[in-house]
N, C-alpha and C positions, 0 to 999 in steps of 0.2 A: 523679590526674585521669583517668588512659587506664583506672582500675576503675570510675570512676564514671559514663564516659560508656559502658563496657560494659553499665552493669547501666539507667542513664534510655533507650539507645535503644529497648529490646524495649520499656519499659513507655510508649514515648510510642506507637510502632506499634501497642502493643495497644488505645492509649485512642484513637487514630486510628481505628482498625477498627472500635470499638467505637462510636462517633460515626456514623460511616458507615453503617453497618447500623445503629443510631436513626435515621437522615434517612431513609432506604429505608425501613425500616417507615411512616413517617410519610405517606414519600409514596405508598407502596403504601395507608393507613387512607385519607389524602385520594382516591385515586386510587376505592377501592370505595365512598367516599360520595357520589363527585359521579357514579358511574358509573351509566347503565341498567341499573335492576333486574330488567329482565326479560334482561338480559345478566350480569349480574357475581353474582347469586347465586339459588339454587332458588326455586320457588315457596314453597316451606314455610318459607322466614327472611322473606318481606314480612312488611311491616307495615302498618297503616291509611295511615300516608302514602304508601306504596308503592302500594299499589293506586289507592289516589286519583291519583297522577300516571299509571297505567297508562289509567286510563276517561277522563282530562283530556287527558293532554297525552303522545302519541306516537304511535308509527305508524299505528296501528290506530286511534284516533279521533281525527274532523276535527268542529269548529264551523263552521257556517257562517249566514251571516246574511243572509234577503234582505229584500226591500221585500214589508211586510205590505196587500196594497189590502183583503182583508178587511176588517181593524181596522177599516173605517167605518161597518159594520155592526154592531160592536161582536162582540166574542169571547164562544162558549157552551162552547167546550171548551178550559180553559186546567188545564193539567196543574198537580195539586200537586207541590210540591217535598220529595220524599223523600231529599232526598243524592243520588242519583244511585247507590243501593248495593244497590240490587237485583238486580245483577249475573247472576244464573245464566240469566237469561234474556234479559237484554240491557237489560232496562230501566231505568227511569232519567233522569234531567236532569244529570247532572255535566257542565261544561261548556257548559248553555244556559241562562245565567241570564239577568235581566230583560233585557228586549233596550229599545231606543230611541227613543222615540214613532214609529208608522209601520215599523219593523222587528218581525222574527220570525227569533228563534234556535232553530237546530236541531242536535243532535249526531246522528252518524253513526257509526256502531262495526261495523266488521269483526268479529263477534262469533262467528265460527266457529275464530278465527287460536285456539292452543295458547295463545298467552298471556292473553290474553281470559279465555279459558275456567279459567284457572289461577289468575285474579287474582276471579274470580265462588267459586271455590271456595275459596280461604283466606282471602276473605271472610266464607263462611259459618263456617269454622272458627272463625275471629277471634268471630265473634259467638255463637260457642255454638248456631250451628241445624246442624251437620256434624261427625262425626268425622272426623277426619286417615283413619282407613280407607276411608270412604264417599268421602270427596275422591279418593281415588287411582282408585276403581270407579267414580268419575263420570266422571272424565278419559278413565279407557279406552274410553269411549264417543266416537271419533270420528267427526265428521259427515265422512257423504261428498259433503258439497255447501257451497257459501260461502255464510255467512249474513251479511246485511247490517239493521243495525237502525239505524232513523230515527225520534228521539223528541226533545222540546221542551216548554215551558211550554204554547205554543197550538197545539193541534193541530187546531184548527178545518178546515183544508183536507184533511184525511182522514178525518174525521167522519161524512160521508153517504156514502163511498165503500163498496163493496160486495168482495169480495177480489181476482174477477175485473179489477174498474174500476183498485182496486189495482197486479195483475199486471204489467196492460197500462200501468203508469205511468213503469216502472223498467226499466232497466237499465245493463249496464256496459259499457263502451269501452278496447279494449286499446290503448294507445298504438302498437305498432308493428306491428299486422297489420289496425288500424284495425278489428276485427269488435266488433259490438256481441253481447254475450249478454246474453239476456232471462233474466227469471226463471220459475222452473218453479213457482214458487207465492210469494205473500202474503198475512200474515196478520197482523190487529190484535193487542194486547194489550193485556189488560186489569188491572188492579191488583184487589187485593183488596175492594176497595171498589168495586169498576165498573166507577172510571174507565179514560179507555183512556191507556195510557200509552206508546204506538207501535206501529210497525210491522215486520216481519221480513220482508225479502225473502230470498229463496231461490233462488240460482245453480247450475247445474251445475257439476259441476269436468270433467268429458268431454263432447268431440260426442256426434253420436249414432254416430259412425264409433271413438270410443274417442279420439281425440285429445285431450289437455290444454285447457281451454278457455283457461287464462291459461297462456303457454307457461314453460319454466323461462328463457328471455332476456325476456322480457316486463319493463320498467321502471317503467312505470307502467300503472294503468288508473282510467279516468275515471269517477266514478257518480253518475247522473242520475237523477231525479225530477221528474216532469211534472204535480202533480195541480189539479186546480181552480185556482186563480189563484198557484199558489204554486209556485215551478220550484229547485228544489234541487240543487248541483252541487259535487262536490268531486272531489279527485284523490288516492289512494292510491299514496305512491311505492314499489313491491313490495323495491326492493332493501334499505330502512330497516326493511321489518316482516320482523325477524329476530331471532331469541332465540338460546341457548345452544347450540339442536339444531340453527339453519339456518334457511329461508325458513318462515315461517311467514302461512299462509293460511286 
């Protein structure tokens, strides 16, 4: 009996252990499938679903929905619906789909942030219009200024606007130094058909004295659109748009 329980203890410890490290793996697989992708693994392992929740739903882009008084008039610019995977430029509807009798959905994308930019280019890869090389010499082209795009099915209240009218529509609000920064330019876009398929404003990231315009304590900042009847408002919480490398703007 005192040989036999020599020889079942090691092999029940081993099968113990062995148990153990299966549930830790399991829970390490569950752990990187429920985890943000733009946190738990490179840009080069997304996938089409990945990306799709990157333009849908996380830091970097907000929907927002306000009261349409145009619609009465009836709509002349109402954006097709390409997916929303036009990515390298920002373009796109993912996220503003048919909005409510009397409503107008709109998405808004941080679209200067590293991951934006990352999830527009293994996009392209995914679709066969980019090699893995050119993705990487894309990316090293960092902007030195935050871009912000604002696109939707109806875009009717940006329509007759001119870039200037534009310009002077936008801007952003820093939660804790309360300073509004304006954009240093806007600009339409158009799809390859014509149509227009948003807008891009364009923020400083320094005063003109070199200071940060969105500080490194900065928590959130507010971004507002003012155009024709139609007043657009969301809030970007800075400490949540973060990737693998850090703040990401």
């Amino acid at each position: 009996m005192e040989s036999r329980k020599g020889i079942s203890g090691p092999r029940n410890n081993s099968t113990k252990f062995m148990l153990a490290s299966l549930f830790l793996l399991v829970l390490g697989a569950l752990a990187w499938a429920s985890s943000d992708p733009w946190k738990a693994k490179p840009y080069q392992q997304w996938d089409a679903t990945d990306i799709k929740r990157i333009f849908a739903d996380s830091p970097w882009c907000k929907t927002v929905q306000i009261d349409a008084a145009w619609k009465e008039a009836g709509s002349k610019y109402e954006m097709s619906d390409d997916g929303g995977m036009a990515l390298k430029t920002g373009q796109g509807s993912a996220g503003a789909g048919d909005a409510p009798a009397g409503k107008a959905v709109f998405v808004v994308r941080w679209v200067s942030a590293r991951t934006i930019r990352e999830a527009g280019v293994r996009n392209s890869v995914l679709e066969n219009q980019m090699k893995p090389e050119d993705a990487e010499k894309e990316l090293a082209k960092v902007p030195d200024v935050y871009q912000i795009f604002v696109g939707g099915r109806d875009l009717t209240p940006f329509a007759s606007a001119d870039d200037k009218t534009l310009q002077a529509s936008a801007f952003l609000t820093a939660k804790k130094t309360k300073q509004k920064i304006a954009p240093v330019k806007a600009q339409i876009l158009h799809g390859q058909d014509g149509k227009m398929t948003g807008v891009v404003f364009v923020f400083p990231k320094k005063t003109d004295s070199g200071e940060p315009t969105i500080g490194t304590d900065e928590k959130s900042v507010e971004f507002t659109c003012a155009i024709s009847k139609a007043r657009i408002l969301t809030t970007f919480e800075i400490p949540k748009m973060e990737d693998s490398q850090g703040r990401d703007l």
